[in-house]
C-alpha positions as CSV (number, residue, x, y, z in Angstrom):
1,X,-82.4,-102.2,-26.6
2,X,-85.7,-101.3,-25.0
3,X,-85.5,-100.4,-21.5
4,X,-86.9,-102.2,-18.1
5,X,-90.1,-100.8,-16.3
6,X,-89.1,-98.2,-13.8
7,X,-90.9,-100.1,-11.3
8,X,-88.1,-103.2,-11.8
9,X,-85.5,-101.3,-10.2
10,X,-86.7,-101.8,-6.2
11,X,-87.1,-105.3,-6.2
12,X,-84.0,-105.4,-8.5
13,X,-82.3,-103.7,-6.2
14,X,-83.1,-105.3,-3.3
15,X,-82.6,-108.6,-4.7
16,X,-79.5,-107.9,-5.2
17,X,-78.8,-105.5,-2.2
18,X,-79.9,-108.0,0.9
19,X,-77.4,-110.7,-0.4
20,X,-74.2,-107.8,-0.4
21,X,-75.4,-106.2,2.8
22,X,-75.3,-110.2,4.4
23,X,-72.0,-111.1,2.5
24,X,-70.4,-108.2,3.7
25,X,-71.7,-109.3,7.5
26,X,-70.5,-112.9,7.6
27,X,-66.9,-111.4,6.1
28,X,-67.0,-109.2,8.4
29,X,-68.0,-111.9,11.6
30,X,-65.4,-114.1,9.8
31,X,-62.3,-111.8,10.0
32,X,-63.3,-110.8,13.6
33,X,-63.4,-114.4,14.7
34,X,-59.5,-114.7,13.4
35,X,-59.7,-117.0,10.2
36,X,-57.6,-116.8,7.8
37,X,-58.0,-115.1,4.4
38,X,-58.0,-117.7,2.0
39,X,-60.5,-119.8,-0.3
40,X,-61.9,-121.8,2.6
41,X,-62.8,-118.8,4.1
42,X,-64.3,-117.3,0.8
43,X,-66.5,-120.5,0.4
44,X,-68.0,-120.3,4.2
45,X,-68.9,-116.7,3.2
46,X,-70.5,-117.6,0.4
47,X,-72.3,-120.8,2.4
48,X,-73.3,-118.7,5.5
49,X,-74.6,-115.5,3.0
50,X,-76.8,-117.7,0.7
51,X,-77.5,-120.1,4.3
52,X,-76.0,-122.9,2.7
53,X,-74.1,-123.8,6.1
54,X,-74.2,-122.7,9.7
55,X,-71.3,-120.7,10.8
56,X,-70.1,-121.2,14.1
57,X,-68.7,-118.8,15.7
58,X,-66.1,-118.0,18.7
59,X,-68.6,-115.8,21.5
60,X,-65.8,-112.8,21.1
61,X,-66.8,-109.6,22.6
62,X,-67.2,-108.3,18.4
63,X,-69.7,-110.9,18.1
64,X,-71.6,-110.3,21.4
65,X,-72.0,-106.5,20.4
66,X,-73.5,-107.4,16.9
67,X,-75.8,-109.5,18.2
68,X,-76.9,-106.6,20.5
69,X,-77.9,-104.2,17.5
70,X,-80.5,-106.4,16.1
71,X,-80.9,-103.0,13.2
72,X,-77.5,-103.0,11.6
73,X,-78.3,-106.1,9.6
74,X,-82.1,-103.6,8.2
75,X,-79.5,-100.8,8.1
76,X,-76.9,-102.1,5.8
77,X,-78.9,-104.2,3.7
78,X,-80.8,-100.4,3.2
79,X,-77.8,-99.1,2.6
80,X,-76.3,-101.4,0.1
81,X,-80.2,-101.6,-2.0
82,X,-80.3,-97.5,-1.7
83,X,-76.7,-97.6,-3.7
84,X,-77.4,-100.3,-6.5
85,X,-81.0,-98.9,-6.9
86,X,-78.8,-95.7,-8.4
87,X,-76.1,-97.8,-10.2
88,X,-79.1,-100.0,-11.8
89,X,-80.9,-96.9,-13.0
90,X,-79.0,-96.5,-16.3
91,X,-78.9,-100.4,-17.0
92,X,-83.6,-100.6,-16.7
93,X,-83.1,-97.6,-19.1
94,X,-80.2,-98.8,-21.6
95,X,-79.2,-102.4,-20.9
96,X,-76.3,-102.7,-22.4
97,X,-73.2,-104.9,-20.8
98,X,-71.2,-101.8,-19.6
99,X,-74.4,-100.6,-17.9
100,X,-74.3,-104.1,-16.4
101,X,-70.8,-104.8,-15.5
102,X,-71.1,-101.0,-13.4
103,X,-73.9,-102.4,-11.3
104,X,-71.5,-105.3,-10.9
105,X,-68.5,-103.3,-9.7
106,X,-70.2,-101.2,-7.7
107,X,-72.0,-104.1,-5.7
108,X,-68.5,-105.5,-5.1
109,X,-66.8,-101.4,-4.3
110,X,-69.8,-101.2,-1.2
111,X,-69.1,-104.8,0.1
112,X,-65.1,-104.2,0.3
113,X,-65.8,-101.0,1.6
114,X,-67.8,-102.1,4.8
115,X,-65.5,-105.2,4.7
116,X,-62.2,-102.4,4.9
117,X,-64.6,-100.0,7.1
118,X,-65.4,-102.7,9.9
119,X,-62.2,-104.5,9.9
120,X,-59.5,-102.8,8.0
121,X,-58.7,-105.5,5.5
122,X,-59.1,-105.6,2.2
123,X,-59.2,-109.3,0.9
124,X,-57.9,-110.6,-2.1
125,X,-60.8,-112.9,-2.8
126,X,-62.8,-109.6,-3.8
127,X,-60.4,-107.1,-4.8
128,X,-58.2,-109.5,-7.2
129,X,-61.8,-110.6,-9.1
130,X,-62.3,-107.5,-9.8
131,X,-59.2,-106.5,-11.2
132,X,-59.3,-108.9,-13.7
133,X,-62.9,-108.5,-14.5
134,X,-62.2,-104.9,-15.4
135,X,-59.0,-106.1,-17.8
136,X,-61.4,-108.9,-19.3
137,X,-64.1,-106.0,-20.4
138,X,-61.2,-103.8,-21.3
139,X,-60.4,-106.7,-23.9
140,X,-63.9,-106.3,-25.9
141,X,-63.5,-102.3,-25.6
142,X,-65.5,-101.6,-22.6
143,X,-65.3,-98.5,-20.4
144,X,-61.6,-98.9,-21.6
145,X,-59.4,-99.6,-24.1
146,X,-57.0,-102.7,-22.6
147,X,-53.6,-101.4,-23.2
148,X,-54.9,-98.7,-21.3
149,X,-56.3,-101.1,-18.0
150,X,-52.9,-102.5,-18.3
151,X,-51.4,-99.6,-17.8
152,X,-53.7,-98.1,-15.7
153,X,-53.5,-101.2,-13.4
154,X,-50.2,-101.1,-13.2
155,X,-49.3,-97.2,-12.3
156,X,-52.4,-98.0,-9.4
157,X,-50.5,-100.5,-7.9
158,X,-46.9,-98.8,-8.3
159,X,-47.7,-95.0,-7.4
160,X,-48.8,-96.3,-3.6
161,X,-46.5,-98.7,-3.5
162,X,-43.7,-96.2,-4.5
163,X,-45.5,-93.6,-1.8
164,X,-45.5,-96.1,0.8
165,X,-42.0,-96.8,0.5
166,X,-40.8,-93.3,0.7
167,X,-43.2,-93.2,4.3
168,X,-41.9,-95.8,5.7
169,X,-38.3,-94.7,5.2
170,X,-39.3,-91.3,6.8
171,X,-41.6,-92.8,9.6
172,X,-40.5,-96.3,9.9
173,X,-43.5,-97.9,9.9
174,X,-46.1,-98.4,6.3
175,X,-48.8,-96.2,5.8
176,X,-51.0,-98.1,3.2
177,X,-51.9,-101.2,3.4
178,X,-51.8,-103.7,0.4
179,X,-55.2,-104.1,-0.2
180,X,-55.7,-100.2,-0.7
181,X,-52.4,-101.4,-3.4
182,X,-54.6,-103.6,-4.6
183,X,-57.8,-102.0,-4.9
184,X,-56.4,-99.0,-7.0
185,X,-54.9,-100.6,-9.3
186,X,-58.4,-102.5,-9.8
187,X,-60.2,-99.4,-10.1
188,X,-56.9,-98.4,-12.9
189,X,-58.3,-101.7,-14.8
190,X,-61.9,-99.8,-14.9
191,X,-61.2,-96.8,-15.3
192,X,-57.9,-96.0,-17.3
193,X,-54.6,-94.0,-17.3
194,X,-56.5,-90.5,-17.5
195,X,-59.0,-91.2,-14.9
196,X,-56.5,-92.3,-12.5
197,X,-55.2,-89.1,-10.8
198,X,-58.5,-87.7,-10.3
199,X,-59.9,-90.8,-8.8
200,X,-56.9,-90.8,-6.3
201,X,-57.6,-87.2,-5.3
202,X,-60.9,-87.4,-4.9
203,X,-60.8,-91.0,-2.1
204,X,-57.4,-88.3,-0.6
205,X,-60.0,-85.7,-0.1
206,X,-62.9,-87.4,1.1
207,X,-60.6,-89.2,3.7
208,X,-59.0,-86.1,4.9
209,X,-62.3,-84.7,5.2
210,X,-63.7,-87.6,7.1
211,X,-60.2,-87.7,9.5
212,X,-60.7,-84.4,10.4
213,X,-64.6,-84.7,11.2
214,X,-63.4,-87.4,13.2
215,X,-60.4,-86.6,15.0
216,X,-59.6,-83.1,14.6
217,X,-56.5,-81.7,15.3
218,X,-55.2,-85.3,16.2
219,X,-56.2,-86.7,12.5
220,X,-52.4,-86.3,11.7
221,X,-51.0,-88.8,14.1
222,X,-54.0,-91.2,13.4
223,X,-54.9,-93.7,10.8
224,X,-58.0,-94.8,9.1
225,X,-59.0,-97.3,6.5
226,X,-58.6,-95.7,2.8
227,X,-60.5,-98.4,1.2
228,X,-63.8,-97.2,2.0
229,X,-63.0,-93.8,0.4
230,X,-61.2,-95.8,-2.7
231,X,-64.9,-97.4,-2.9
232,X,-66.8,-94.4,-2.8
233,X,-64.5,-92.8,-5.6
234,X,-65.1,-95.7,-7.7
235,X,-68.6,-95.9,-7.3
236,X,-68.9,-91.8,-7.6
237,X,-67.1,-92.3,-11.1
238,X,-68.8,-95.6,-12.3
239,X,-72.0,-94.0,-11.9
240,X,-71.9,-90.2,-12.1
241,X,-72.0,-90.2,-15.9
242,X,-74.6,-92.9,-16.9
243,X,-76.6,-90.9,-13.8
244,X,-76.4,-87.7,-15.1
245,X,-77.6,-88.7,-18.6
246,X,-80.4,-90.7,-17.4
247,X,-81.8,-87.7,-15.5
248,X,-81.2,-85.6,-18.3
């Protein structure tokens, strides 16, 4: 197929960028204001990002302290259009529906990893959808082959799960959450049984790294979100080969 102007890809990415960077805002307000995680919640999101309704929030301290940084909302929304402006490059060049379905999944890794990063929950709403869009595209043969998404889904969800319960019964208390579950075994569905291990390594590094930045010597008795550094794994690997062949 012949490719998209270069000149496409920044209001492309924008476009598509500003509407993350605000539905990743109003889930995050949401959470912070204590409503539940369910489909109500998902559809006020959805309302509030696209200014369908008015929210109306509880004046908590969370809320007071956004409102005082009048730049975050620029910030992310430059953050989020920075990220899909790379994960749309190989799509203007080659659309094709894999090319597609990556600037997809990476939209929804960078929303549930400032959702995870700002609150520390991973919903279902967003991580479930993605699971099953990366079996449905496994089923015509995309990225993967769908005995292999099965399979990779499944060991994503089980090796964590298995590790959690072993660190609970030394510690007594979980160290993974379910989303992080949940979220793997999404990224399994995308990626396969062989990529799998590597991916896992590489979000164990990167948070150890950051843990240590951040805490030092005291990163061992403290905890951070993983789902942000499950994101950033999946995006590195969605991207990094389509990337690489489009500068080449």
């Amino acid at each position: 197929m012949i490719g998209l102007p270069g000149w496409w890809l920044l209001p492309v990415a924008a476009f598509i960028g500003v509407p993350c960077a605000a539905f990743a805002r109003s889930y995050v307000a949401h959470i912070h204001d204590g409503r539940p995680l369910d489909a109500a919640m998902l559809r006020s999101v959805v309302g509030h990002t696209f200014r369908l309704t008015t929210p109306r929030f509880k004046q908590t301290q969370h809320q007071q302290d956004r409102k005082a940084q009048p730049n975050s909302a620029r910030g992310l929304a430059l953050f989020c259009s920075s990220i899909l402006l790379v994960a749309a490059g190989p799509f203007a060049i080659q659309p094709s529906l894999a090319n597609l379905s990556i600037v997809v999944a990476v939209a929804g890794l960078t929303i549930l990893g400032v959702i995870d990063a700002r609150t520390g929950f991973l919903p279902d709403a967003l991580t479930m959808p993605m699971l099953w869009l990366g079996i449905s595209l496994a089923w015509f043969d995309v990225h993967v082959a769908l005995h292999d998404a099965v399979a990779a889904a499944a060991l994503g969800y089980l090796f964590p799960y298995l590790s959690d319960v072993a660190f609970r019964f030394v510690r007594g208390y979980h160290g993974l959450g379910g989303g992080d579950m949940k979220l793997l075994a999404a990224l399994g569905a995308w990626f396969g049984c062989t990529a799998l291990p590597s991916l896992l390594l590489a979000a164990c590094v990167l948070g150890i790294a950051a843990s240590w930045l951040r805490y030092g010597g005291r990163a061992w008795a403290r905890s951070m979100a993983f789902g942000p550094f499950l994101s950033l794994a999946g995006g590195i690997g969605l991207i990094a080969e389509p990337v690489v062949q489009f500068l080449f």
